[in-house]
C-alpha positions in Angstrom: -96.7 -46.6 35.1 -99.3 -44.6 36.7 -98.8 -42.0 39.6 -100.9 -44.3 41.5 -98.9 -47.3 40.9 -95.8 -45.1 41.6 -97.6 -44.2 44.8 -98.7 -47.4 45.9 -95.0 -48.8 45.1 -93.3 -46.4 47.4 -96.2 -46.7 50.2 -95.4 -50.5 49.8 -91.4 -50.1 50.6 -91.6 -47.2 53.2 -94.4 -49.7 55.1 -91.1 -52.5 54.7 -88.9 -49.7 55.9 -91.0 -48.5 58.8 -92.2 -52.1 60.0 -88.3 -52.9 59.9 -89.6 -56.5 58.2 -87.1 -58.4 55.8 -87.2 -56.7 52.6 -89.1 -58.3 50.0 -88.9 -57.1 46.1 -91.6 -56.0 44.5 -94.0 -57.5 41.6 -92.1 -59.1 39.4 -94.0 -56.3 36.8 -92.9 -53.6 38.9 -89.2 -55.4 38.4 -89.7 -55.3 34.8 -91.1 -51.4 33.8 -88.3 -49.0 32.7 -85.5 -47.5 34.7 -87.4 -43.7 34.3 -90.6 -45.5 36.5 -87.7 -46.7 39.3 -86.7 -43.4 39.5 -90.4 -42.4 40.0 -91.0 -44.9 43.1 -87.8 -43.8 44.7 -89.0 -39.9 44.1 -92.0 -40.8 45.5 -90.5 -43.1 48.4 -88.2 -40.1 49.5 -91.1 -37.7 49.5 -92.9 -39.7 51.9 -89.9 -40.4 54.1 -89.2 -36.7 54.4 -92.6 -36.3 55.7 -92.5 -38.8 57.8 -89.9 -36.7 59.9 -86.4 -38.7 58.3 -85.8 -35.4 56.5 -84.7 -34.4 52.6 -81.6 -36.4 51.0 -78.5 -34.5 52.3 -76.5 -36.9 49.4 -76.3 -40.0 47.7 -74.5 -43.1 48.3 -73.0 -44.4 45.3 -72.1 -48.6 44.6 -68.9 -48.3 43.4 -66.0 -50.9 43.9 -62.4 -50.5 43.2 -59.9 -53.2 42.1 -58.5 -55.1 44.8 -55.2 -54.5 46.1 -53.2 -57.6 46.5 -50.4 -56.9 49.2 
């Protein structure tokens, strides 16, 4: 993927983010590139929501689930 791809891919969700309109996911060939280009648009997505005053990642949340208790 290009850097102006990556660009245009983060510009697209933090305009989503911003306009607080319903998520939508992005080209289905976006969907489809390799996890390392992901990493790029979400690099590139958090670069331009710290200057756009939300400030640098002070940690990660993490999608983890744990068996469920049955009491």
């Amino acid at each position: 993927m290009t850097p102006e791809a990556v660009a245009a891919a983060a510009r697209t969700c933090f305009e989503m983010h911003r306009a607080r309109t319903r998520y939508h996911p992005l080209d289905a060939a976006l969907r489809a590139g390799p996890l390392d280009d992901a990493y790029a648009i979400q690099d590139a997505l958090h670069q331009i929501l710290a200057k756009a005053g939300r400030g640098q990642i002070a940690g990660w949340k993490i999608a983890l689930t744990s068996r469920r208790c049955s009491r």
